[in-house]
C-alpha positions as CSV (number, residue, x, y, z in Angstrom):
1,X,47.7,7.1,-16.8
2,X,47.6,11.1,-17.3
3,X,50.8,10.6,-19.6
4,X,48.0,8.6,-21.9
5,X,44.8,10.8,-21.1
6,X,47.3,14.3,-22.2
7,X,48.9,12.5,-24.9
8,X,45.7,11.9,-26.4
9,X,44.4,15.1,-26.0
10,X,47.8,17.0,-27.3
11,X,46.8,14.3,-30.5
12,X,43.7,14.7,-30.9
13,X,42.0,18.0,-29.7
14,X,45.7,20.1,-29.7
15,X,44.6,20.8,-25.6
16,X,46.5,23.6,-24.2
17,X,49.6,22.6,-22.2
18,X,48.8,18.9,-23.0
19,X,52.4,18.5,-24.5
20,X,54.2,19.4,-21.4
21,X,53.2,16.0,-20.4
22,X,56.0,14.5,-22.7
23,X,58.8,16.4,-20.6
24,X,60.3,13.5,-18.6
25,X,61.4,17.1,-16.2
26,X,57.7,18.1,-16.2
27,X,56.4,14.6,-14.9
28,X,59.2,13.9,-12.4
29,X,58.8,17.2,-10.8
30,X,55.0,16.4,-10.7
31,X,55.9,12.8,-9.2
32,X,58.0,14.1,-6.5
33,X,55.3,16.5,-5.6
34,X,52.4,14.0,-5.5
35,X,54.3,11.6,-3.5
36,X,55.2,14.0,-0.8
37,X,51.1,14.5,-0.7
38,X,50.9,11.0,-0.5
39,X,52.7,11.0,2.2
40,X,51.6,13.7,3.9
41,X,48.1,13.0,3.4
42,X,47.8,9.4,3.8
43,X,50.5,9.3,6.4
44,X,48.1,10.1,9.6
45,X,45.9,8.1,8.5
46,X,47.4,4.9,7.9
47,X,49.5,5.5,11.2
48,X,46.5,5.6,13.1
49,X,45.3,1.9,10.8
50,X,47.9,0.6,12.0
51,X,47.4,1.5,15.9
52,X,43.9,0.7,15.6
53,X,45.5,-2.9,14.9
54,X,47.8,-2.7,17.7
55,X,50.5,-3.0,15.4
56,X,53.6,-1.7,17.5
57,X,57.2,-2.5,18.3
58,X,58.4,-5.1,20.2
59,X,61.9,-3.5,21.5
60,X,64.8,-5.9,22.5
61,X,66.8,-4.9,25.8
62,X,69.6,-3.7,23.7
63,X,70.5,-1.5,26.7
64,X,70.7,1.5,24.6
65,X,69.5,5.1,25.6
66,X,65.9,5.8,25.2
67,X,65.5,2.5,23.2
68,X,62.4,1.4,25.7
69,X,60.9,4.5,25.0
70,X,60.5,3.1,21.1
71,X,58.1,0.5,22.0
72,X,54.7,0.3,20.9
73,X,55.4,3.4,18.2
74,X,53.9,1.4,15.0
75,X,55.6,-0.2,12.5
76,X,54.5,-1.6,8.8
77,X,55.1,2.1,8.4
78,X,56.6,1.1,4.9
79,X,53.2,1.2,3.6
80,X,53.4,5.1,3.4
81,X,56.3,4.6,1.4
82,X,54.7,2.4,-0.8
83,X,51.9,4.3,-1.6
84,X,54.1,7.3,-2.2
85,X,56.2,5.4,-4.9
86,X,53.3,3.6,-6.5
87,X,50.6,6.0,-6.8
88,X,52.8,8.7,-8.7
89,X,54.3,6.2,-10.8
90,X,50.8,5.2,-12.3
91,X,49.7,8.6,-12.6
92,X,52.8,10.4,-14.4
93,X,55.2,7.4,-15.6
94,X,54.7,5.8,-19.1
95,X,53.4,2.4,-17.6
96,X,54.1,0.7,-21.2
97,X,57.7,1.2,-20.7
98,X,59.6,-1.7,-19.8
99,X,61.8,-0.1,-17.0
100,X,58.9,0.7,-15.1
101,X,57.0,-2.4,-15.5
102,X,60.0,-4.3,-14.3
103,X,60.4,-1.6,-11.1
104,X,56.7,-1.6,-10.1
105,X,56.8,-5.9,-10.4
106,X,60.1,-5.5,-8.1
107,X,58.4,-2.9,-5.6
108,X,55.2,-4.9,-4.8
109,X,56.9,-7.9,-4.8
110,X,59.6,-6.6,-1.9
111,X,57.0,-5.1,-0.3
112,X,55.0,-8.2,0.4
113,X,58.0,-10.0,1.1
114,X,58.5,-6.8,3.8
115,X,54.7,-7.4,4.8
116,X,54.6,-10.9,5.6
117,X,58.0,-10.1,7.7
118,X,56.7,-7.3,9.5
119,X,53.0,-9.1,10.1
120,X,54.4,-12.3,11.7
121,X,56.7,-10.1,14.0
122,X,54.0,-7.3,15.6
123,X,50.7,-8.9,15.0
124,X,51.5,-12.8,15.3
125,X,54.1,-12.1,18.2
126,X,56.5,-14.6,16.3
127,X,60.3,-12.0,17.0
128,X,61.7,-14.3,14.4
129,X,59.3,-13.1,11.6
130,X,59.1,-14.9,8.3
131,X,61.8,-17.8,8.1
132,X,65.0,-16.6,7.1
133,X,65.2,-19.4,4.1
134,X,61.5,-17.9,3.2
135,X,62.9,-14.5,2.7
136,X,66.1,-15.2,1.1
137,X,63.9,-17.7,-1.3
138,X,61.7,-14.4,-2.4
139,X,64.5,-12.2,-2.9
140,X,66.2,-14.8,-5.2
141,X,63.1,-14.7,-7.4
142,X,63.0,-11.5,-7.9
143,X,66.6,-11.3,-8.7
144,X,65.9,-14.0,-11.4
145,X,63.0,-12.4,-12.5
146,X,64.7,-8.6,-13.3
147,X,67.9,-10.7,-14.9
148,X,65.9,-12.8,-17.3
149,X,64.0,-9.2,-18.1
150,X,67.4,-7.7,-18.7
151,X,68.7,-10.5,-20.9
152,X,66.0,-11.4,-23.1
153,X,63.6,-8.8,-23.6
154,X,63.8,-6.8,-27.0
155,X,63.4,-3.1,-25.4
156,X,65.8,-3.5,-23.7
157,X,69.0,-2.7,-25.5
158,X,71.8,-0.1,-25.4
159,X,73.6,2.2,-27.9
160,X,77.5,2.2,-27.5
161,X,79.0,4.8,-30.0
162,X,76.5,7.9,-31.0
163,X,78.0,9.9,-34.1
164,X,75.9,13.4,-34.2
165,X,77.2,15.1,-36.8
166,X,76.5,12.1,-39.1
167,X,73.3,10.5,-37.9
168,X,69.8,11.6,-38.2
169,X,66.9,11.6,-35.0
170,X,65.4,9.2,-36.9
171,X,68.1,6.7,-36.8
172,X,69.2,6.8,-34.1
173,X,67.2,4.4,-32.5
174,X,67.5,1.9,-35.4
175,X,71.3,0.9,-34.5
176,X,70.6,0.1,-30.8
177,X,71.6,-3.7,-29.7
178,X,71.2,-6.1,-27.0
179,X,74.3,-5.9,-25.0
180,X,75.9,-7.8,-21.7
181,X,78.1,-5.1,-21.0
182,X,78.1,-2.6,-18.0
183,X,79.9,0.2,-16.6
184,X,83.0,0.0,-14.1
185,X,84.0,3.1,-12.4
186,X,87.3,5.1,-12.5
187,X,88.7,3.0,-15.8
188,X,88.5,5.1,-18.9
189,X,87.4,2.3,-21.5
190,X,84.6,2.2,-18.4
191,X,82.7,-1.1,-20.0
192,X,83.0,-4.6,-18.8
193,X,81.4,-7.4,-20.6
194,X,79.3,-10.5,-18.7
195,X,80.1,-12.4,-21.7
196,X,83.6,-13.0,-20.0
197,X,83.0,-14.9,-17.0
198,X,82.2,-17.6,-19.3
199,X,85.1,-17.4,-21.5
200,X,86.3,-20.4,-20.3
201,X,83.5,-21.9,-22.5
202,X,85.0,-21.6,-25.6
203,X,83.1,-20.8,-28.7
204,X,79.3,-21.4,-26.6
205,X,80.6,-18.4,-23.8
206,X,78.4,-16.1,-25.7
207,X,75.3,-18.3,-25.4
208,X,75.8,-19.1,-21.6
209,X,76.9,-15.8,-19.9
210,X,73.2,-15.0,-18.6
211,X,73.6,-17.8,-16.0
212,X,76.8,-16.1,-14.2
213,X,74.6,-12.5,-14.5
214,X,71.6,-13.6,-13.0
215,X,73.7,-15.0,-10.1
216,X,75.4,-11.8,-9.8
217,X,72.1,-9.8,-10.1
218,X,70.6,-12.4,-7.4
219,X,73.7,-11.2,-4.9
220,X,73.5,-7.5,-5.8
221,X,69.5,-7.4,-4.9
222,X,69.9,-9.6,-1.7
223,X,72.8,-8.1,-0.3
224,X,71.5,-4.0,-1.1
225,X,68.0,-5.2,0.7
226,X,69.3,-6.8,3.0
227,X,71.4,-3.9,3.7
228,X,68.8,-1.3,3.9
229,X,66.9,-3.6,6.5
230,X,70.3,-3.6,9.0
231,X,69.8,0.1,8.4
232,X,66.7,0.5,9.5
233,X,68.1,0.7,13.4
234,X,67.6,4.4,14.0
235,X,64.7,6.8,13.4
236,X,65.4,9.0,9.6
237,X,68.4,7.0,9.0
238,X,67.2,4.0,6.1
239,X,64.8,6.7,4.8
240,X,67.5,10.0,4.6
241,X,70.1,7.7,3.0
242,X,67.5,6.2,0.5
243,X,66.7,9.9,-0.5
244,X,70.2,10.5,-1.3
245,X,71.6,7.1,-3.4
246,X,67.8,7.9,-5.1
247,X,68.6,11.0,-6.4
248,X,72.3,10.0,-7.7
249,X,70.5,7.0,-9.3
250,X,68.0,9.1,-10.7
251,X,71.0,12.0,-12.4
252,X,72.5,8.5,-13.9
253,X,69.3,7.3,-15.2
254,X,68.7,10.7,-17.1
255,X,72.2,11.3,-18.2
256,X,72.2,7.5,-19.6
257,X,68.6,8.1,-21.2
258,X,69.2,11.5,-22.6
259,X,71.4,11.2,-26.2
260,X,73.0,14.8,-26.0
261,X,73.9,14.1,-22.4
262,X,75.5,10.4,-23.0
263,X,77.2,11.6,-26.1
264,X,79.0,14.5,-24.2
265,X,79.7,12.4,-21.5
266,X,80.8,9.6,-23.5
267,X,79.0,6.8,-21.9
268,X,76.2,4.2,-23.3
269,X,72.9,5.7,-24.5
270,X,70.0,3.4,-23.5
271,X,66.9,4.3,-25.2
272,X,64.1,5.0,-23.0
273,X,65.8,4.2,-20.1
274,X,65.0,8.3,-19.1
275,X,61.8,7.1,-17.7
276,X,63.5,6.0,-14.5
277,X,63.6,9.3,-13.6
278,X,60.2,9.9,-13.1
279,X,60.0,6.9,-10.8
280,X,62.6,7.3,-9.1
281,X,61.0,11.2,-8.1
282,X,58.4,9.6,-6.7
283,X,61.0,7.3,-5.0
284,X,63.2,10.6,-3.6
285,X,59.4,11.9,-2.6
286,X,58.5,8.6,-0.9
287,X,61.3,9.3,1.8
288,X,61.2,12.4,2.3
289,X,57.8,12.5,3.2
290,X,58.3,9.2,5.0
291,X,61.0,11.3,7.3
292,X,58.1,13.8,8.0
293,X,56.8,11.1,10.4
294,X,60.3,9.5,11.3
295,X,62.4,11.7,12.0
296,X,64.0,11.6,16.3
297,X,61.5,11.1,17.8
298,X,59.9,8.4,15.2
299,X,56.0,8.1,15.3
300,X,56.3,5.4,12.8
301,X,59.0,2.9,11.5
302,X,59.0,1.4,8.1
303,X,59.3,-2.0,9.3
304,X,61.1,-4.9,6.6
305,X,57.8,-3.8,4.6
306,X,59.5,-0.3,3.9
307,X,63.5,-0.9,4.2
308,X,63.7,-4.4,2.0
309,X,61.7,-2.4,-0.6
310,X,63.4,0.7,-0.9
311,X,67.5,-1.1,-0.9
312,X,65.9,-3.6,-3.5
313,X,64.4,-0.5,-5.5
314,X,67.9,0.7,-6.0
315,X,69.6,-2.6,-6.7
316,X,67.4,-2.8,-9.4
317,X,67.4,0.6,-10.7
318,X,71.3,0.2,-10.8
319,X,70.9,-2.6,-12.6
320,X,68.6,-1.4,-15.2
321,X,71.1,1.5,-15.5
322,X,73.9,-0.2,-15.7
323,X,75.5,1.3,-12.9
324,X,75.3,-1.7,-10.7
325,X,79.4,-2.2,-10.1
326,X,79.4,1.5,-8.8
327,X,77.2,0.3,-5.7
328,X,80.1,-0.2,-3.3
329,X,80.9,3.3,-3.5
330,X,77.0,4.8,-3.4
331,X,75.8,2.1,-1.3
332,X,78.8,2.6,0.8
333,X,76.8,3.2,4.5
334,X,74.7,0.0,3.4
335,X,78.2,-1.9,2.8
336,X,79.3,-1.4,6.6
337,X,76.2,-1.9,8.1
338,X,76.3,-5.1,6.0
339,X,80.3,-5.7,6.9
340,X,79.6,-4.6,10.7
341,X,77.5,-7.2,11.1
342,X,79.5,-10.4,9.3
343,X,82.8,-9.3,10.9
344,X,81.0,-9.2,14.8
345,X,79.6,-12.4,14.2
346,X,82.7,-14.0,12.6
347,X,85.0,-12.7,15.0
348,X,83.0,-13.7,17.8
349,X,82.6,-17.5,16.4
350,X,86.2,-17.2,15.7
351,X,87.4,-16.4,19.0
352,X,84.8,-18.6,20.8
353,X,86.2,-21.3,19.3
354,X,90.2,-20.1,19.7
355,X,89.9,-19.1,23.1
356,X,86.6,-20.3,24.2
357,X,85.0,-16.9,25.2
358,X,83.4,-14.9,22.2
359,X,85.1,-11.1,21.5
360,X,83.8,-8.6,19.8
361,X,85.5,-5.8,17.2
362,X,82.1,-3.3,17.8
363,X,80.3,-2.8,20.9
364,X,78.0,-3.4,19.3
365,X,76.3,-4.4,15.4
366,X,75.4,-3.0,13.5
367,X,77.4,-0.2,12.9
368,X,75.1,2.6,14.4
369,X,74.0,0.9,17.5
370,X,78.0,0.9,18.3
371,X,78.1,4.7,18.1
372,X,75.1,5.0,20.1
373,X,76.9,2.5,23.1
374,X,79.8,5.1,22.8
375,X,77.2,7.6,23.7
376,X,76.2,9.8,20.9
377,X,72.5,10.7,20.5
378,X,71.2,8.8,17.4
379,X,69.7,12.3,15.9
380,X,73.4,12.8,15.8
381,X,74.9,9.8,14.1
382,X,71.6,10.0,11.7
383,X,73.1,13.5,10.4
384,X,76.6,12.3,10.2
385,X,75.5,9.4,8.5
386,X,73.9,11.3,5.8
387,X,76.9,13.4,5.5
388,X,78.8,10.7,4.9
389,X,76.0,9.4,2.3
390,X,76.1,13.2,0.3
391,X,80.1,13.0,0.1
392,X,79.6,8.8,-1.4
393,X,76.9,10.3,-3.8
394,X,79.0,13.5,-5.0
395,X,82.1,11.1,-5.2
396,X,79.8,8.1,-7.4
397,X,78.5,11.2,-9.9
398,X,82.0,12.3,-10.5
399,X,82.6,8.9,-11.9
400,X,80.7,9.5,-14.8
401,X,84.2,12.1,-16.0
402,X,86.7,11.1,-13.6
403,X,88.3,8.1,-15.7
């Protein structure tokens, strides 16, 4: 919205300082700002909504250290969040831009998926929440939703070689094309084309290939949300690692959206792609200032309303940048939260039905609440956690020259 209202003014009335407004750096700095108001601001007060509703947590007797001392602290905190990503986005962000459009569709729509989750738990008193098949179902959708964006629509398109010394500004943009390639980390020719899971077509491969993406896109949002919610087990931990994989994603998306950047880097250009950034500020700002209320000891949790949100946020924005195969390595303390939790259970069914008595590999799943069985403080394994987190995200940005 201001991006319009200074635009117009720079135009029209040549208003002082107006043009800073087309500095993607100007506008994410701004966005990062505002959203740690947001969440400053608005954070008290929709805590105290949300008590006035009696909307608390219900803790299990998972027999962990202070755990009992959790319940009742409110939940559907993931609204902060919310409001913290959405309100800067619509102020600074070029809301015409596809990316964005796509991100803010994917945002509201996690986030009510999040809601319904977190409103049949607390204020319904159903522990089971909104049916598994339900939530799965809506996280499909939006998976199909972002690949059919990706394959069909016309802004969105990549540049592959860039030639400075011969080619002018203005044509640049003119030799841009739609594209089912991506990036694979490590490899020097780092580019691996969709188009060849359906080679075994034949001569129609090129006409079918969007089917096997939007599966894989389907997997890649599920399986990062779903992560990000098995996160969500100890106060700052969900919200400190979102901060960090954020702010890689957000170096990427400028690097890929910036010509001079891509062309010394030597890695696809895709036009107007930069935009990201400023979204993805207000993204960074969203859980930092979210960590000013949950941080040990927690006076609010984000709730499925907050955590399916912010690891479906990033699969997207991975997606969108084309950066999607280096989420193993970035997503890496989502990855064995998520593994933590299919090995217990299918080495427990396993050896139930070898030996007939259930064993465990963890004390406990997933992987934090074993640590905090061995005895360490959870302020503790939060910080080594994000350690952890920094050294994944130093190691996924040295990708981008380490080939």
């Amino acid at each position: 919205m201001l991006y319009n209202l200074f635009e117009y003014l720079n135009e029209v009335y040549d208003f002082p300082g107006a043009g800073v407004f087309q500095y993607i750096s100007f506008r994410s700095a701004m966005a990062l700002i505002t959203s740690l108001i947001v969440s400053l601001l608005f954070g008290n007060k929709i805590i105290n909504l949300i008590k006035s509703k009696q909307i608390g947590e219900e803790v299990r007797e998972l027999g962990l250290q202070g755990e009992k001392t959790k319940e009742g602290t409110p939940t559907m905190g993931g609204l902060i969040i919310l409001a913290a990503i959405i309100i800067p986005t619509l102020l600074f962000a070029r809301l015409n831009n596809i990316y964005i459009v796509i991100l803010l569709i994917s945002t509201v729509w996690l986030g009510v998926i999040g809601f319904i989750d977190d409103y049949i738990k607390v204020y319904k008193k159903n522990k089971d929440g909104l049916a598994g098949r339900f939530k799965i179902l809506g996280q499909v959708g939006i998976g199909i939703i972002v690949a059919l964006f990706m394959v069909f629509h016309q802004d969105i398109v990549i540049k592959e070689q860039i030639d400075l010394n011969t080619e002018y500004k203005t044509s640049l943009f003119d030799k841009v094309e739609k594209s089912a390639k991506t990036t694979i980390p490590f490899l020097k020719d780092n580019e691996f084309n969709y188009q060849l899971l359906t080679k075994w077509l034949g001569d129609i491969a090129s006409d079918y290939w969007w089917i096997a993406f939007i599966l894989i896109v389907v997997f890649i949002i599920t399986a990062v949300s779903n992560g990000a919610n098995l996160t969500d087990g100890v106060d700052g931990l969900a919200t400190g690692t979102s901060a960090i994989i954020g702010g890689t994603l957000a170096v990427f998306a400028y690097v890929s959206g910036n010509i001079l950047a891509a062309n010394y880097l030597n890695i696809m250009y895709i036009p107007d792609v930069g935009e990201i950034v400023i979204f993805m500020s207000a993204f960074v700002g969203s859980c930092v200032g979210f960590l000013w209320y949950n941080s040990y000891p927690a006076q609010v949790f984000m709730g499925d309303t907050g955590s399916l949100s912010l690891g479906g946020i990033i699969a997207v924005v991975a997606i969108l940048i084309r950066k999607e195969l280096l989420l193993p390595i970035l997503c890496g303390i989502f990855l064995i939260e998520n593994l933590s939790v299919v090995l217990q259970v299918g080495w427990f069914k396993y050896t139930k039905k070898k030996y007939g008595e259930g064993r465990r590999i963890f004390k406990m799943s997933p992987l934090h609440h074993h640590y905090q069985k061995l005895g360490y403080h959870e302020s503790k394994i939060v910080t080594r956690f994000w350690i952890v987190g920094i050294m994944l995200a130093v190691v996924s940005i040295v990708t981008l020259k380490l080939r």
